[in-house]
Residue frames as a rotation matrix with the C-alpha (Angstrom) as fourth column:
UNK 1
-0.384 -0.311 -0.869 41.11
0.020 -0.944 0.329 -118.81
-0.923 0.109 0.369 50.72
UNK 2
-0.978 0.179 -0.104 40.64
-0.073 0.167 0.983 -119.95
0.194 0.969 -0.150 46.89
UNK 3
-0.441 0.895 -0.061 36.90
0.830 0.433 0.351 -120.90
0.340 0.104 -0.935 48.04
UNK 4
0.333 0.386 -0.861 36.13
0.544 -0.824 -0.159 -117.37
-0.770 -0.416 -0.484 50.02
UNK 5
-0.850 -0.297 -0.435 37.21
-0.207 -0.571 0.794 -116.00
-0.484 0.765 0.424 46.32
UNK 6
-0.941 0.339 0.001 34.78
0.136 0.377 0.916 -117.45
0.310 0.862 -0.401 44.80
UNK 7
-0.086 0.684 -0.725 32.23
0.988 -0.034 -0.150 -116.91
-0.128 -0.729 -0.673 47.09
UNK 8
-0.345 0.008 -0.939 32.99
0.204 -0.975 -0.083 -113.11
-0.916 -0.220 0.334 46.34
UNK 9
-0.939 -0.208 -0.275 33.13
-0.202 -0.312 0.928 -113.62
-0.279 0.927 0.251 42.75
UNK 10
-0.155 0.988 -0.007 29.22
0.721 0.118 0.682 -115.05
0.675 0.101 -0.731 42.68
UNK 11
-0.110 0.533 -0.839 28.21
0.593 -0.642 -0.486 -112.22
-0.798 -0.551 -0.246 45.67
UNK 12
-0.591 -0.450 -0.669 29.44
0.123 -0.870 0.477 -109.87
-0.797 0.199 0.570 42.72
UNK 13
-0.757 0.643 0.117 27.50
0.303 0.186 0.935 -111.42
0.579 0.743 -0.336 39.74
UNK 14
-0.256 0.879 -0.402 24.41
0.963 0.268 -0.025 -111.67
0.086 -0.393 -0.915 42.22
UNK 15
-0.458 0.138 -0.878 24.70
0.296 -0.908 -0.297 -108.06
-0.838 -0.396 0.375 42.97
UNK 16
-0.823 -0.442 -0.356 25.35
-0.082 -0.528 0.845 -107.06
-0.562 0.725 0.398 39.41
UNK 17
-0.656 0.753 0.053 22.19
0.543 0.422 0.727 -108.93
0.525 0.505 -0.685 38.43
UNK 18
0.040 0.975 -0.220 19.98
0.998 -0.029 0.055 -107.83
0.047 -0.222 -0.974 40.45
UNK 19
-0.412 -0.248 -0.877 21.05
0.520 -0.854 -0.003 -104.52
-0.748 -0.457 0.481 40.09
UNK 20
-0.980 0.083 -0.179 20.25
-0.194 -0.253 0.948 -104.63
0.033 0.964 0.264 36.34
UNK 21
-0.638 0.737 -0.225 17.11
0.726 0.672 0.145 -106.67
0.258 -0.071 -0.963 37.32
UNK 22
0.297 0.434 -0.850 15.78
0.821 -0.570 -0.004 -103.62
-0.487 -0.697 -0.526 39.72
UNK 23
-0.713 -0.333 -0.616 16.53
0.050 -0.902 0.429 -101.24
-0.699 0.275 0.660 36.86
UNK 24
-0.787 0.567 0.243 14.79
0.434 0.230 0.871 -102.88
0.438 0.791 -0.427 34.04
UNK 25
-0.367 0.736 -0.570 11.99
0.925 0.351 -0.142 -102.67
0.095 -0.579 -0.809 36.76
UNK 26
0.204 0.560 -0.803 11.68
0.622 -0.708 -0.336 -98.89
-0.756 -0.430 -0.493 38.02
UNK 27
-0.646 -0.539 -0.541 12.86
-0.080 -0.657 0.750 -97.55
-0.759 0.528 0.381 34.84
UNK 28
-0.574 0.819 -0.018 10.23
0.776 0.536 -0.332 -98.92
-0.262 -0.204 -0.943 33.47
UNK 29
-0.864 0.104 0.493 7.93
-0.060 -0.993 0.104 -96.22
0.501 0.060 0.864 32.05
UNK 30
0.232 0.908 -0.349 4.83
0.188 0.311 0.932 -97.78
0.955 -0.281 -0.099 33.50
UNK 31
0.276 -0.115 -0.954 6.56
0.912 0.345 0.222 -97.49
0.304 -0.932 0.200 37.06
UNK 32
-0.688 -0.685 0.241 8.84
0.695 -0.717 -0.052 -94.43
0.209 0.132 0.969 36.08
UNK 33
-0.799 0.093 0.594 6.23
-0.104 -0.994 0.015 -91.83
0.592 -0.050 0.805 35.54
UNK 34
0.337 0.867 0.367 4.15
-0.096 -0.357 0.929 -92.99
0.937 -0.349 -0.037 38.45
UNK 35
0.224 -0.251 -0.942 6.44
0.974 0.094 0.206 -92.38
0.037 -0.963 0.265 41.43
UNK 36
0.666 -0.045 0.745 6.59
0.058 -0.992 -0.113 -89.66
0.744 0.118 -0.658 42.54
UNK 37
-0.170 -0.983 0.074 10.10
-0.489 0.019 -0.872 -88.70
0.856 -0.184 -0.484 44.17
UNK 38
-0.446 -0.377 0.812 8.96
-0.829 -0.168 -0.533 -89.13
0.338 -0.911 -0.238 47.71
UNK 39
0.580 0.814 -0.034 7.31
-0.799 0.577 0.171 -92.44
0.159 -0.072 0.985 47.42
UNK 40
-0.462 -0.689 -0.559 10.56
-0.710 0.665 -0.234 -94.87
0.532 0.289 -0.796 48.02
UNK 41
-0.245 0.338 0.909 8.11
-0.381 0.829 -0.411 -97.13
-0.892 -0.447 -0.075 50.36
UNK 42
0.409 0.911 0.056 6.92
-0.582 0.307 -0.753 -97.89
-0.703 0.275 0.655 47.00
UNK 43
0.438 -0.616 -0.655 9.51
-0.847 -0.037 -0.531 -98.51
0.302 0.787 -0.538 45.36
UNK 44
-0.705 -0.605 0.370 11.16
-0.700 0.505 -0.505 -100.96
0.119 -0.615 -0.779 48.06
UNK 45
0.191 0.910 0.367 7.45
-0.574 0.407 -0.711 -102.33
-0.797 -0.075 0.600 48.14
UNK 46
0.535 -0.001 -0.845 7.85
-0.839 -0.124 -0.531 -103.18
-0.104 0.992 -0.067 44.19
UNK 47
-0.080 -0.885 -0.459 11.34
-0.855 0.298 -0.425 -104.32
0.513 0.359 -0.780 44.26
UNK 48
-0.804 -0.300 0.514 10.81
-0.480 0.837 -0.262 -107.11
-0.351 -0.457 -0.817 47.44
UNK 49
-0.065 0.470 0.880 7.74
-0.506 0.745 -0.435 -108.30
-0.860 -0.473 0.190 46.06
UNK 50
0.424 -0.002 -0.906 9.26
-0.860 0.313 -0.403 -109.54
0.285 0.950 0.131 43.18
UNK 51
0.932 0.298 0.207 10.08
-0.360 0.688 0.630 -112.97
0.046 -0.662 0.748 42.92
UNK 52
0.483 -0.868 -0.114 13.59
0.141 0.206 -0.968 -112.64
0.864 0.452 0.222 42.66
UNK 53
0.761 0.010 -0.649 15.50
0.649 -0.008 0.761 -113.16
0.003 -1.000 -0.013 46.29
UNK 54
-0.477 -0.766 -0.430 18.33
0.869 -0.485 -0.101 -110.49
-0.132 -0.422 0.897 45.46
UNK 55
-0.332 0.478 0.813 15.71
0.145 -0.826 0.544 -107.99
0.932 0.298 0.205 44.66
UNK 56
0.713 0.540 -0.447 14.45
0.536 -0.010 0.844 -108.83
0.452 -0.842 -0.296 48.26
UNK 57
0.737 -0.192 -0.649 17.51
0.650 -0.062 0.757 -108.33
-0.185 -0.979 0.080 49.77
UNK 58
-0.943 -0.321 0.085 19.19
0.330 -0.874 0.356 -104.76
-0.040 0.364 0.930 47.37
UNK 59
0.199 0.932 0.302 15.41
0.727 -0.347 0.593 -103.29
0.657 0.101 -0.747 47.70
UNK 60
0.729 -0.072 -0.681 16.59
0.420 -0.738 0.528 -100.59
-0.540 -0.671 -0.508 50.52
UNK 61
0.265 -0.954 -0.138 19.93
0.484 0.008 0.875 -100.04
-0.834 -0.298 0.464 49.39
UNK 62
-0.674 0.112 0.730 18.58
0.694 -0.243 0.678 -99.22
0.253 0.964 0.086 45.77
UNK 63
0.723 0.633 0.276 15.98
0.545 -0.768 0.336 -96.86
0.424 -0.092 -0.901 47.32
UNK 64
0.091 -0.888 -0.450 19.11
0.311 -0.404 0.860 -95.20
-0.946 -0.218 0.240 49.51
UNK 65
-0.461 -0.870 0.175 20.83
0.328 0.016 0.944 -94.96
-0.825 0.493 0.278 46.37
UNK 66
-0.400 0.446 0.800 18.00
0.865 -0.105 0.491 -93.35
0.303 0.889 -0.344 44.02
UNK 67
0.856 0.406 -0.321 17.20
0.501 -0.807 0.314 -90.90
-0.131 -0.429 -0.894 46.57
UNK 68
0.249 -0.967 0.046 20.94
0.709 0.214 0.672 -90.39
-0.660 -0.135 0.739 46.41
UNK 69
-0.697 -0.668 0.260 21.37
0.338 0.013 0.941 -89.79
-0.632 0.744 0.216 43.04
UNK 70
0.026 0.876 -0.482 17.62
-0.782 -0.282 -0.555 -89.26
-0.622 0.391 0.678 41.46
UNK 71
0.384 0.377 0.843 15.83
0.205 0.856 -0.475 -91.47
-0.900 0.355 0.251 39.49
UNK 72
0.944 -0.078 -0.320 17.30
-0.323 -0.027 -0.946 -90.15
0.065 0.997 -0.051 35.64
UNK 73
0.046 -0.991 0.124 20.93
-0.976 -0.072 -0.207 -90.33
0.215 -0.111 -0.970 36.83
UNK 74
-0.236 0.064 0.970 19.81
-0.455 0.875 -0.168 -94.50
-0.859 -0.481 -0.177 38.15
UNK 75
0.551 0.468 0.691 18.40
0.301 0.661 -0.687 -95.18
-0.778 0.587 0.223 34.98
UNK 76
0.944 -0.249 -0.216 21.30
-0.250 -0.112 -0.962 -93.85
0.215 0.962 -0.168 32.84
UNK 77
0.161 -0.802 0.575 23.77
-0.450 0.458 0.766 -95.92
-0.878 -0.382 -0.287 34.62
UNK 78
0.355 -0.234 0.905 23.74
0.708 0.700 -0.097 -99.29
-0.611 0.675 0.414 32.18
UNK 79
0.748 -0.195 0.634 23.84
0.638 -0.049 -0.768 -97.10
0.181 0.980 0.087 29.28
UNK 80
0.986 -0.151 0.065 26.58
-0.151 -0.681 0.717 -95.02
-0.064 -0.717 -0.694 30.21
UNK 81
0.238 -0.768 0.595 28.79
-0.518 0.418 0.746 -97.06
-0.822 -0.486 -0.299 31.33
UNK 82
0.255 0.002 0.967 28.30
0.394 0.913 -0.106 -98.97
-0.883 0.408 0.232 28.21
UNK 83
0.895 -0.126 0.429 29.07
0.201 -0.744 -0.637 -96.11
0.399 0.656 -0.640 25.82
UNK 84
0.559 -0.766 0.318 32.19
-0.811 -0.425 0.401 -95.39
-0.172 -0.482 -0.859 27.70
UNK 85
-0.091 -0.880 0.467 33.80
-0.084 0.474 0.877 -98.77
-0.992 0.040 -0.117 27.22
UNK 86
0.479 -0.064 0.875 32.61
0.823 0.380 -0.423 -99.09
-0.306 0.923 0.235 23.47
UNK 87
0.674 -0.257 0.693 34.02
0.285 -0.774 -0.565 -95.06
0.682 0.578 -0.448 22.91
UNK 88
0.320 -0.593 -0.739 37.16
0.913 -0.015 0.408 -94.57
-0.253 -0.805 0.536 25.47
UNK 89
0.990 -0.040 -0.136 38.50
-0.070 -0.973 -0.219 -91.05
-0.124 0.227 -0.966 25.49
């Protein structure tokens, strides 16, 4: 049990990284203002053929999830969220 915790508690970092990892990336203005909305093969193209293996394997799920949401509303996550815990209502 105590070991299938841990095991969650690194899935969670691993996510969290590469989630931040695969922002830095398409946020990116060099990447940003050349996709155009309906291009997510490229994007998913991008993201696996970095050489990071959790970028390989959150590369759909992050295209899913930018079509989702759009690409300004994906790249003002981090900061966001980070303004909210430093100013709490």
């Amino acid at each position: 049990s105590r070991r299938a915790d841990i095991e969650e508690v690194r899935a969670g970092a691993n996510w969290q990284s590469g989630l931040q990892k695969a922002r830095e990336i398409v946020c990116d203005g060099k990447f940003k203002d050349g996709l155009v909305p309906g291009l997510i093969g490229a994007l998913i193209g991008t993201l696996t053929a970095s050489s990071s293996p959790i970028l390989v394997a959150i590369a759909t799920p992050i295209a899913i999830y930018m079509a989702k949401v759009g690409m300004e509303a994906f790249c003002k996550a981090p900061q966001s969220t980070s303004e909210d815990k430093e100013n709490p209502s």
